[in-house]
VMD Tcl script that draws the C-alpha trace (Angstrom):
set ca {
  {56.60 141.85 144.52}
  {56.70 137.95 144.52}
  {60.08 136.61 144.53}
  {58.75 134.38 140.86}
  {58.22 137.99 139.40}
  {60.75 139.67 137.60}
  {62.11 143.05 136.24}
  {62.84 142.81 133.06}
  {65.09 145.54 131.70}
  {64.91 147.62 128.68}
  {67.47 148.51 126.41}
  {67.32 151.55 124.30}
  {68.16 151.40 120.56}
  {71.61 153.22 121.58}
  {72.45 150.97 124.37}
  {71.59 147.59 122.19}
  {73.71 149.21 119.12}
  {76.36 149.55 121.79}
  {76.47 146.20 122.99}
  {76.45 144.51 119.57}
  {79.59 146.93 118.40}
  {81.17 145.75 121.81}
  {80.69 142.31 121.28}
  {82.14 142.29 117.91}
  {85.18 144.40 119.17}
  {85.33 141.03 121.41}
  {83.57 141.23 125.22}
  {82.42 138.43 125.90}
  {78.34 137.79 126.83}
  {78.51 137.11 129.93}
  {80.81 140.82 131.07}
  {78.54 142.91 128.74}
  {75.06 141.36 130.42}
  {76.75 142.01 133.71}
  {77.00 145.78 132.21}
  {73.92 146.69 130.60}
  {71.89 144.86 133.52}
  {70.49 141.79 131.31}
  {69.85 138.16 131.27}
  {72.85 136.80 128.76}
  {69.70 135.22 126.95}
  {68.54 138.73 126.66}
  {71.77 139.41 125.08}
  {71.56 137.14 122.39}
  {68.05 138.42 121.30}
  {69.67 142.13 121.04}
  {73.00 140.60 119.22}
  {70.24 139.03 116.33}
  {68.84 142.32 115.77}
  {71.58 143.35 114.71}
  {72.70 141.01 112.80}
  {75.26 139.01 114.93}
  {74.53 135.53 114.89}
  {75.69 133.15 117.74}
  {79.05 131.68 117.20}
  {79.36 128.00 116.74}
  {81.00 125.74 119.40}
  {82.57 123.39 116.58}
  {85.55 121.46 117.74}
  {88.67 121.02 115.68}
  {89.53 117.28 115.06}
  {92.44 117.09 117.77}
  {89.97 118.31 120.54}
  {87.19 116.39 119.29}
  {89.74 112.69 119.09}
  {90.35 113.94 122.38}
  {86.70 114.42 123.87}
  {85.90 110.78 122.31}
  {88.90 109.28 124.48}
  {88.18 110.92 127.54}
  {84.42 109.84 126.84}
  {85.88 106.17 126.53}
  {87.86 106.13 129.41}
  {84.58 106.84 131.71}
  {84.31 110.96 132.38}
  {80.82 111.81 131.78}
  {79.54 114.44 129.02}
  {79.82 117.01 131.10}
  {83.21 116.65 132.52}
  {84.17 115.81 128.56}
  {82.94 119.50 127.82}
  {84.83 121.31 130.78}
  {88.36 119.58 130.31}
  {88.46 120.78 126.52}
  {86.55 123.74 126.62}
  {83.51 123.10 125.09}
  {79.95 121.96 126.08}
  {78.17 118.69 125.72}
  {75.79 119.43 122.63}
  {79.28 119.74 120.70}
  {80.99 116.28 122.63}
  {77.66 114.82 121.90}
  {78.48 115.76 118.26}
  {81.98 114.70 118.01}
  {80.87 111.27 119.70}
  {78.03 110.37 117.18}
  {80.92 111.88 114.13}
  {83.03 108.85 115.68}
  {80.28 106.23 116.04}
  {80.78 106.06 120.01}
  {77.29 105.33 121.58}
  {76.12 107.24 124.28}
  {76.03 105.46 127.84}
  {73.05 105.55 129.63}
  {73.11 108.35 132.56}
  {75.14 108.04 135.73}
  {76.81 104.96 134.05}
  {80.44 105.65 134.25}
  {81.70 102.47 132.84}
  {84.49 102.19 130.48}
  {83.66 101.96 126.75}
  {85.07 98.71 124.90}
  {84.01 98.93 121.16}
  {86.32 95.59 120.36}
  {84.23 93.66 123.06}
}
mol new
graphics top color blue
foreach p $ca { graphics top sphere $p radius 0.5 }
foreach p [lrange $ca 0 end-1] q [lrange $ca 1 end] { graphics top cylinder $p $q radius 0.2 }
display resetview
C-alpha cells in the first residue's frame, strides 16, 4: 500500500447508533473516534445521521470582552482561542461583533482604536 492510501473504516448501523447515544450521554469526539477506530470528521458524518447536530462554539459576552482585549493587547487569533477555550472562527466572530479589525498576519502590533 502507498503511504497516501488509506483504510477507511466501516461502521455498522449498531456501532454508529452506539456512538451517537454515547455522545449524547457526553464523550467527547475525539475519545469515541479513538474507540470505534475513525477519523473525528468521520464522527461527525455518523452523529448527523442520527440526528445530532454539531454544537456551536458561541462565546458568552465575558469571554468574548475578554478575547477582544487579549486580541488588542497583541496575542494572535490563535493564541486568543487557546487562552479562553475556544477557536478562532468564534474570536474572529466576537472581534467583528466589537468592530475590532483584523491585523494583517504575523503582525503582532498593539491595537489603538483612539489613534
Amino acid at each position: 500500500m502507498l503511504e497516501s492510501e488509506s483504510v477507511a473504516t466501516l461502521l455498522t448501523v449498531e456501532q454508529s447508533a452506539a456512538l451517537a447515544d454515547e455522545y449524547r450521554a457526553g464523550a467527547k469526539v475525539t475519545m469515541l473516534a479513538v474507540k470505534y477506530g475513525v477519523h473525528r470528521q468521520t464522527m461527525h458524518v455518523h452523529l448527523k445521521r442520527h440526528g445530532v447536530a454539531r454544537p456551536l462554539n458561541i462565546l458568552d459576552e465575558a469571554k468574548a470582552d475578554r478575547a477582544a482585549r487579549l486580541y488588542a493587547d497583541g496575542m494572535t487569533l490563535a493564541e486568543v482561542a487557546a487562552e479562553v477555550g475556544s477557536n478562532t472562527r468564534s474570536i474572529t466572530l466576537a472581534l467583528e461583533a466589537r468592530s475590532i479589525p483584523r491585523r494583517p498576519r504575523g503582525l503582532r502590533a498593539k491595537y489603538r482604536p483612539d489613534e
